[in-house]
C-alpha positions as CSV (number, residue, x, y, z in Angstrom):
1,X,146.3,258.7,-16.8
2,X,146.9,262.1,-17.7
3,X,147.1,265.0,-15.3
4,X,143.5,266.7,-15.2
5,X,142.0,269.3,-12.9
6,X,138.4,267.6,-11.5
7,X,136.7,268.5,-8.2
8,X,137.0,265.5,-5.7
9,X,135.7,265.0,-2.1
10,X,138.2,266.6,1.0
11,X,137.3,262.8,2.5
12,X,139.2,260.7,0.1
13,X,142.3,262.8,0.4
14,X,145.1,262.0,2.8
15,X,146.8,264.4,4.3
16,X,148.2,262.4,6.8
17,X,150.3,260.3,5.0
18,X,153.9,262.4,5.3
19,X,153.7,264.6,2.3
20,X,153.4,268.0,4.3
21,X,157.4,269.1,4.3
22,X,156.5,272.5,6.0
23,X,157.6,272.6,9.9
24,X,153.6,273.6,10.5
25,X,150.4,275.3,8.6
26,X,149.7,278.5,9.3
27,X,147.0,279.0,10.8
28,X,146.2,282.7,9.6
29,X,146.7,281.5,6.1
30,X,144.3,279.3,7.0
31,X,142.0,281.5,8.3
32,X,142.6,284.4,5.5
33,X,142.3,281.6,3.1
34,X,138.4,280.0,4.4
35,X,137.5,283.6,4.6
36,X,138.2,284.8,0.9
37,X,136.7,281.3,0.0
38,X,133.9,282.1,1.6
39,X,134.0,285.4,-0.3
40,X,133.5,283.4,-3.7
41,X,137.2,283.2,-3.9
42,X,138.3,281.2,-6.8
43,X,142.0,279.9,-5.3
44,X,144.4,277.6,-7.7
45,X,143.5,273.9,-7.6
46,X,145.6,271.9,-4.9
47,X,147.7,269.1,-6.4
48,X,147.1,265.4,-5.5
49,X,148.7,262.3,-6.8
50,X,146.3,259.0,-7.0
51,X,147.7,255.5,-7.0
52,X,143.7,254.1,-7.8
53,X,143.0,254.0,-3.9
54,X,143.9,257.0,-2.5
55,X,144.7,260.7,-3.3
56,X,147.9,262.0,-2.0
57,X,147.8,265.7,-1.2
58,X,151.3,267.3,-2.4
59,X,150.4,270.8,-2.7
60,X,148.0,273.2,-1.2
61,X,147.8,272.0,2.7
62,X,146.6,275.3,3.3
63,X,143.6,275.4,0.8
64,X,142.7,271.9,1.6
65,X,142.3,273.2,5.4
66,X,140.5,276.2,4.5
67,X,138.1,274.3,2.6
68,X,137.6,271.4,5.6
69,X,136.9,274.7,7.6
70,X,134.1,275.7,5.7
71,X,132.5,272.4,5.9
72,X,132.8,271.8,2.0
73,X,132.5,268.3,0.6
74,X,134.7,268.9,-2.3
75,X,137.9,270.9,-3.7
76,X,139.2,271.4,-6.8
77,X,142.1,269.5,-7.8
78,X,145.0,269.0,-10.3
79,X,145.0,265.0,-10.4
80,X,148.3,263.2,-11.4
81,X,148.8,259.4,-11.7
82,X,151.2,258.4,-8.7
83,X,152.0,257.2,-5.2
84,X,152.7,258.8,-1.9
85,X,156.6,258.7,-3.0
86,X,155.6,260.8,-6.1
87,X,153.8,263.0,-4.0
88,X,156.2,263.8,-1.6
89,X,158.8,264.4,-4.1
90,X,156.5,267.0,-5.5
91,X,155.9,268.2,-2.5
92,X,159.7,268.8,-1.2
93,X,160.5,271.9,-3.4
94,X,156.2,272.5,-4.0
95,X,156.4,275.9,-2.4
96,X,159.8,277.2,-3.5
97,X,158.4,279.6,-5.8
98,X,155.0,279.7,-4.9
99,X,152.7,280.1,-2.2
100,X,153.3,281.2,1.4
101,X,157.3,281.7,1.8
102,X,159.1,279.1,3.1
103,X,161.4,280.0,6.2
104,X,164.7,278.2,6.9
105,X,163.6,276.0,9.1
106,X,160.7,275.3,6.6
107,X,163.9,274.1,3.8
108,X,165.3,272.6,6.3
109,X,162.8,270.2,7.3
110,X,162.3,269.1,3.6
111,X,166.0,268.0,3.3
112,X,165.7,266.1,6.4
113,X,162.7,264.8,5.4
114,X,164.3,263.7,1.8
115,X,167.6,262.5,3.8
116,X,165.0,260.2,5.5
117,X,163.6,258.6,2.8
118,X,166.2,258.7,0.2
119,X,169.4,258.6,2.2
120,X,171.2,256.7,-1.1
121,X,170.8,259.7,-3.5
122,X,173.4,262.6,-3.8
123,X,173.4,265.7,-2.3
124,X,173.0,267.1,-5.7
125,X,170.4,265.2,-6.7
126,X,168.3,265.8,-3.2
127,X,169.1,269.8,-3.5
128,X,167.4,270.0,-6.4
129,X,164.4,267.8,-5.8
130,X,164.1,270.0,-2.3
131,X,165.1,273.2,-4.2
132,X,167.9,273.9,-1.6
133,X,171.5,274.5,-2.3
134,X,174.1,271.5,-2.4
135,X,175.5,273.0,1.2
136,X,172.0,272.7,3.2
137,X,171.9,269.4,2.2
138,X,175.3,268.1,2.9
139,X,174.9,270.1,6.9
140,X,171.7,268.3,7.1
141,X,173.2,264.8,6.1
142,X,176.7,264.9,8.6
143,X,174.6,266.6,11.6
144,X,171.6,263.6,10.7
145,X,175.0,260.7,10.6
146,X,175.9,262.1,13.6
147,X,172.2,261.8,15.2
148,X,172.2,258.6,14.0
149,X,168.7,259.3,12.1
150,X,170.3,258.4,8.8
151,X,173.0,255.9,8.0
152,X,176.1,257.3,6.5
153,X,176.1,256.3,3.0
154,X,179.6,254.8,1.0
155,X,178.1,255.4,-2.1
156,X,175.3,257.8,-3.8
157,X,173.7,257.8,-6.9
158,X,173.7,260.7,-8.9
159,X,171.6,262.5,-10.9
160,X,172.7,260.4,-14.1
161,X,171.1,257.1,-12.0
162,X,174.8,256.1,-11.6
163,X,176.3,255.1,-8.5
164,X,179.2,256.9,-7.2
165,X,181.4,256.7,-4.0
166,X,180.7,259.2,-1.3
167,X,184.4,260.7,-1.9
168,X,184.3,260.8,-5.2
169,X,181.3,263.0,-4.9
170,X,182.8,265.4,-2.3
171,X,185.8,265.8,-4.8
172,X,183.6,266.9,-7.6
173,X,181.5,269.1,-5.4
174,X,185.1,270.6,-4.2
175,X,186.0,270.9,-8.0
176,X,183.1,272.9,-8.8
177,X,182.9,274.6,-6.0
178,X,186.7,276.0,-6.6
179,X,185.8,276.6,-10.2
180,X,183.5,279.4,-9.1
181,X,185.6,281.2,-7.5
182,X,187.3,284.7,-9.3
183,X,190.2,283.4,-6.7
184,X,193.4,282.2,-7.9
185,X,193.6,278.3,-9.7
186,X,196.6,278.1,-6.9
187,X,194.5,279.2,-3.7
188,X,191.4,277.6,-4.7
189,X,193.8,274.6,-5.1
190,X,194.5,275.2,-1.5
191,X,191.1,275.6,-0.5
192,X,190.0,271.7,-1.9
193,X,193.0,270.4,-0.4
194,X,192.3,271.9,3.0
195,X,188.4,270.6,2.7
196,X,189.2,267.4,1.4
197,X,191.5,267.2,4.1
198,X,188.6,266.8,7.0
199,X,186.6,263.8,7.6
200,X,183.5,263.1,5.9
201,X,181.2,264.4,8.2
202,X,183.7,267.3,9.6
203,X,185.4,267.2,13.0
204,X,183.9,266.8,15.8
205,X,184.0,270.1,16.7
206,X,182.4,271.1,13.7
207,X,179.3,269.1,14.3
208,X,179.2,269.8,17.5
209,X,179.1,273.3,16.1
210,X,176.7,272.3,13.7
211,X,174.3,270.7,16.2
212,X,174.5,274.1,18.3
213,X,173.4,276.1,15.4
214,X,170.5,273.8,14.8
215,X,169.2,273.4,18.1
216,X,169.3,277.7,18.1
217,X,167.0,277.7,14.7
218,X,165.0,274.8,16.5
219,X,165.6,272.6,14.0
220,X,166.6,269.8,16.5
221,X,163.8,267.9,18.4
222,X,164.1,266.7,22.2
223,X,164.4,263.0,20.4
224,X,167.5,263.9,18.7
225,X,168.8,265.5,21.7
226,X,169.4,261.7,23.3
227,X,171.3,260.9,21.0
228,X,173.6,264.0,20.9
229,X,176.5,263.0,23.6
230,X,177.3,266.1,24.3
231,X,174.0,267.8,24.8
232,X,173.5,269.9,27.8
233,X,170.5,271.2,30.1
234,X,170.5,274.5,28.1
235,X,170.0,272.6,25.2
236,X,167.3,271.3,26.1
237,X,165.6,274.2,27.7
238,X,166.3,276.0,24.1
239,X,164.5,273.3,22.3
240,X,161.6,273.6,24.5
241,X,161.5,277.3,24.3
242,X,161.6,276.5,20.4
243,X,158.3,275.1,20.3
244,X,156.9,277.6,22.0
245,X,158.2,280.6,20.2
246,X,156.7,279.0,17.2
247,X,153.5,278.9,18.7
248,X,151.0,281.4,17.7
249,X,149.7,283.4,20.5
250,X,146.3,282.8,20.1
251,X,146.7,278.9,20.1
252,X,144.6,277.7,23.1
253,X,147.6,275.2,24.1
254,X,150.2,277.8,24.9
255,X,148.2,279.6,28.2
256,X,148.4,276.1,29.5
257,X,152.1,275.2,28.6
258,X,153.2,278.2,30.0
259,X,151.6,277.8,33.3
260,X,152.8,273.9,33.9
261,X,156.2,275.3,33.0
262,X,155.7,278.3,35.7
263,X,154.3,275.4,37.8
264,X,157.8,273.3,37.7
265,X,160.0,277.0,37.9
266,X,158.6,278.5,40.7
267,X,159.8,275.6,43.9
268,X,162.8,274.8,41.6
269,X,163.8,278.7,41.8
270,X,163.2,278.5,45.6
271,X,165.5,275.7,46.0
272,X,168.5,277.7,44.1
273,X,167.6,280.5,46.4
């Protein structure tokens, strides 16, 4: 069917089905948002995709909420023919150029998320679908082998639908990358060489390095810590904090996951002492 914009009920939308690629909602935009509805304002229709069961929400998490806020039965909607896969690749690069900003951590969790589900395609190909550069994507993949939440591939297909071996496409990204540069042919020769050089995923104390830097942007989750040999305590008590730096003051959760944590400090402190 062709794409149309129709009003449909909030109840026959899922929006539990994966397709949100943001690390959270906002929930001021949330609350801005059911306001200026309430207000009579006319916001852009939220994009769903339906496979003749169900409607897959791909774009406009924050509207939809709004709306359910206000109690409203319906919500206007740009309908397109497709599945929850459709969906979700929509929704990976939905809010590059519109909508609320997306924070690093926010582009971050859509690469992982693509890595996840499409582990086979190209770091190219996944880039532009998440609207990322090539170099997010190919962090996100080694630190994710290293996890062990994705397999390491052998071969990739590219954007062309042809399959190609994983070195062959870390040559050509080398390649391009060196014919970029305003640096000399003989030191960007130099440069491939040295990169070509490493292992696929980068020596271990590169991501080791790598796994630092994420778990300090709390982009790593106590799960993933497990399987990190050489996690430490701190880590882990940097993850936690994580979480709750990203939640917002006013959530009703936090007074209570601040005082069990003062709870376990306080005798543990006494002990040290």
């Amino acid at each position: 069917m062709a794409d149309e914009v129709q009003q449909i009920p909030l109840t026959e939308v899922d929006i539990y089905g994966g397709t949100q690629t943001r690390v959270s909602t906002h929930e001021d935009a949330i609350v801005s948002y059911a306001e200026e509805m309430e207000s009579g304002a006319v916001f852009p229709p939220i994009t769903v995709y339906y496979d003749g069961a169900k409607y897959w929400l791909a774009d406009g998490f924050h509207r939809f909420l709004a709306a359910q806020r206000l109690n409203l039965s319906e919500i206007n909607a740009e309908v397109k023919a497709g599945a929850r896969g459709d969906a979700l690749k929509f929704a990976l690069g939905a809010n590059a150029t519109n909508g609320l900003y997306r924070s690093h951590a926010d582009k971050r969790n859509s690469v992982e998320i693509a890595l996840e589900e499409w582990p086979q395609l190209s770091n190219s190909v996944l880039s532009e679908l998440c609207k990322v550069s090539d170099e997010l994507v190919r962090r996100c993949r080694h630190t994710m082998e290293k996890l062990q939440r994705i397999e390491p591939q052998t071969e990739v297909v590219g954007k062309d639908g042809k399959r190609y071996s994983v070195k062959s496409e870390r040559r050509t990204s080398i390649s391009e990358s060196a014919a970029g540069t305003a640096n000399s042919s003989a030191g960007a020769s130099a440069r491939a060489a040295k990169k070509d050089a490493l292992a696929p995923g980068g020596s271990q104390v590169e991501l080791e390095a790598e796994a630092r830097k994420l778990i300090r942007e709390g982009a790593v989750k106590h799960a993933d810590l497990d399987r990190l040999s050489s996690a430490t305590a701190l880590d882990y008590a940097e993850t936690a904090l994580n979480v709750l730096n990203r939640m917002p003051l006013e959530d009703p959760r936090r007074p209570a996951a601040l005082q069990r944590i003062q709870a376990w400090l306080e005798p543990q402190l006494l002990v040290q002492t």
